[in-house]
MILOVEX-9874 format. One line per 10 residues: number of its first residue (from 1); their letters; for each residue x, y, z of N, C-alpha, C. Coordinates in steps of 0.02 Angstrom, whole numbers, plus 50000, padded with zeros to 5 digits. Layout:
N
NUM = A = X Y Z X Y Z X Y Z | ...
END
This chain:
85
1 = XXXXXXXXXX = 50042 49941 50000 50000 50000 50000 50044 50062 50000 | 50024 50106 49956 50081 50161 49959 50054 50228 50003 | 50087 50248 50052 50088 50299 50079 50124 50378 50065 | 50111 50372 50005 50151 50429 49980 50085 50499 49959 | 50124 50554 49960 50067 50622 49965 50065 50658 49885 | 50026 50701 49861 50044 50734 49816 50111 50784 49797 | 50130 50793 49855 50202 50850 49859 50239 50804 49875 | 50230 50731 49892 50303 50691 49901 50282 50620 49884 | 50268 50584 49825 50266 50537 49803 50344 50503 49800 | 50296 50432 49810 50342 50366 49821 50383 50380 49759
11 = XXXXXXXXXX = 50437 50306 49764 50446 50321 49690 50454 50295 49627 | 50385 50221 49642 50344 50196 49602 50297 50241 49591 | 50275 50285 49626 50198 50306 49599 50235 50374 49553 | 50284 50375 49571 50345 50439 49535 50336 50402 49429 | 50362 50353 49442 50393 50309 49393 50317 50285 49366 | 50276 50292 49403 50214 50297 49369 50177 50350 49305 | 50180 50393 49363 50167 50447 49326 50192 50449 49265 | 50259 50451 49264 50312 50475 49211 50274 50439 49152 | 50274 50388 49172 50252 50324 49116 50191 50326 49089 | 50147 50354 49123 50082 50388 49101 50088 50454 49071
21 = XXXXXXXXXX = 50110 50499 49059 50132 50557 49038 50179 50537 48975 | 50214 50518 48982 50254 50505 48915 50201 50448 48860 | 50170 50415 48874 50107 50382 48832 50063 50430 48816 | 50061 50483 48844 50013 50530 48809 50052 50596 48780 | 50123 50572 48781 50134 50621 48728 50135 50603 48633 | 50108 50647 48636 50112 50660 48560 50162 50693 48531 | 50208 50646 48474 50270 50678 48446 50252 50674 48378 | 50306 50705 48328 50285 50734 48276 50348 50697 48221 | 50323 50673 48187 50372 50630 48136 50367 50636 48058 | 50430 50646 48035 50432 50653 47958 50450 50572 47915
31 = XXXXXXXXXX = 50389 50585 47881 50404 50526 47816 50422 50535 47757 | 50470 50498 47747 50515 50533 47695 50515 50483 47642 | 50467 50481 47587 50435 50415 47529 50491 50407 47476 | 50499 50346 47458 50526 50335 47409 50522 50398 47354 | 50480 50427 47341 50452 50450 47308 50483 50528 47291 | 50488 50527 47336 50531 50617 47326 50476 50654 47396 | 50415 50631 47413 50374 50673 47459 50385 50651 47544 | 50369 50721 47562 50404 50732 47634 50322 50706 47655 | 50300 50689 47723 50227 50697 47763 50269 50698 47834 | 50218 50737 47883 50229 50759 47926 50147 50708 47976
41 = XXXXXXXXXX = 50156 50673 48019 50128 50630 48052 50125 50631 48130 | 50085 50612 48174 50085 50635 48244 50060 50567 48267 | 50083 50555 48321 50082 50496 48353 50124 50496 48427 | 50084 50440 48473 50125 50430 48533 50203 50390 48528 | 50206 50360 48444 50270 50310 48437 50267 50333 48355 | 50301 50296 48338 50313 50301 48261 50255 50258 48217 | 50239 50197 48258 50176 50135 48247 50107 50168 48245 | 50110 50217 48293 50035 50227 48306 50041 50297 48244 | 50090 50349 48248 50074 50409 48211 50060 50353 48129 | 50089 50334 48115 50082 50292 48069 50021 50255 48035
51 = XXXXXXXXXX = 49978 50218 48099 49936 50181 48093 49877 50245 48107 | 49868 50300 48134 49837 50359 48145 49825 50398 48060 | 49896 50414 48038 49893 50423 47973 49837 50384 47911 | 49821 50338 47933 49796 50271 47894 49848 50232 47850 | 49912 50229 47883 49943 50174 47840 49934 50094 47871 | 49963 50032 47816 49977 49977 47842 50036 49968 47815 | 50035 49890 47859 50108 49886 47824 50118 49873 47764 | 50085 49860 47717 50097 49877 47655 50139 49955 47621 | 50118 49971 47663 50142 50048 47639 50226 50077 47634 | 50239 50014 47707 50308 50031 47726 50359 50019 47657
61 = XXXXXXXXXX = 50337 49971 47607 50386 49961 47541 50391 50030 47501 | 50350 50083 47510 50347 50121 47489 50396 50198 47518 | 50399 50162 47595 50434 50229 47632 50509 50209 47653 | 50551 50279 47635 50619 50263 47642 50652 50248 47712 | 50620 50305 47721 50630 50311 47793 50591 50358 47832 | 50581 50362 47910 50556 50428 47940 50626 50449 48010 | 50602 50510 48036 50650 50547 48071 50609 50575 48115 | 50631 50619 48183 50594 50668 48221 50612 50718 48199 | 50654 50724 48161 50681 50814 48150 50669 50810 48065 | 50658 50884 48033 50660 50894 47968 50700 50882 47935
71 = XXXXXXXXXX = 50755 50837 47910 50839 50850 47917 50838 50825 47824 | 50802 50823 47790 50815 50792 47731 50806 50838 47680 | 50816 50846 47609 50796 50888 47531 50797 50822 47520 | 50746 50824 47440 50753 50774 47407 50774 50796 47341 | 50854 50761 47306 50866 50780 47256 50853 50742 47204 | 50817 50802 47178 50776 50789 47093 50828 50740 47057 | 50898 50755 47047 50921 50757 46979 50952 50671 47014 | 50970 50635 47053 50992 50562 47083 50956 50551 47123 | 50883 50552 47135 50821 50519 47169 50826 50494 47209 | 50850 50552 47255 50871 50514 47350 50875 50592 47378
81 = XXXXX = 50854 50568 47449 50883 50600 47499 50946 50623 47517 | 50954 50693 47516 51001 50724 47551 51015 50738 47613 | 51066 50734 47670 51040 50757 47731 51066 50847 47717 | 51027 50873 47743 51051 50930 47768 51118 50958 47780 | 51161 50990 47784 51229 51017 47826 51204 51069 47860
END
C-alpha cells in the first residue's frame, strides 16, 4: 500500500506517473517516401502516428525512411535524399 502524498510521492507512483505522461505524449514525425514526398505525422510512437495516418504495412515498401527532425531535401536530379549540413 503506498503511503506517499501529492508533494512527496513514492517512487513507484513517481515512475508511474512519468510512464503515464510520456504515453500521452504526442510527437511529431517526418516521412520521407521513396518517392521524393516529405509527410509530417503525429503519434505517441512512430507505429501509432503511422497507423493514425491510415497506413499499413503495406505501405512501409513504399517509405524510405522517417525521422523526428526535418533533416532531409530530396534531390531531383539522383532520386534520393540528402541530409542537410
Amino acid at each position: 500500500m503506498c503511503i506517499c502524498t501529492k508533494d512527496n510521492p513514492c517512487p513507484d507512483c513517481l515512475i508511474e506517473e512519468i510512464q503515464r505522461r510520456k504515453a500521452q505524449t504526442t510527437n511529431k514525425y517526418f516521412l520521407y517516401w521513396m518517392d521524393g514526398n516529405k509527410e509530417i505525422v503525429l503519434g505517441t510512437s512512430i507505429e501509432d502516428a503511422f497507423t493514425k495516418a491510415g497506413y499499413g504495412a503495406g505501405a512501409l515498401r513504399a517509405l524510405d525512411f522517417y525521422s523526428t527532425e526535418d533533416s532531409h531535401d530530396y534531390d531531383e536530379v539522383v532520386h534520393e535524399w540528402k541530409k542537410r549540413t
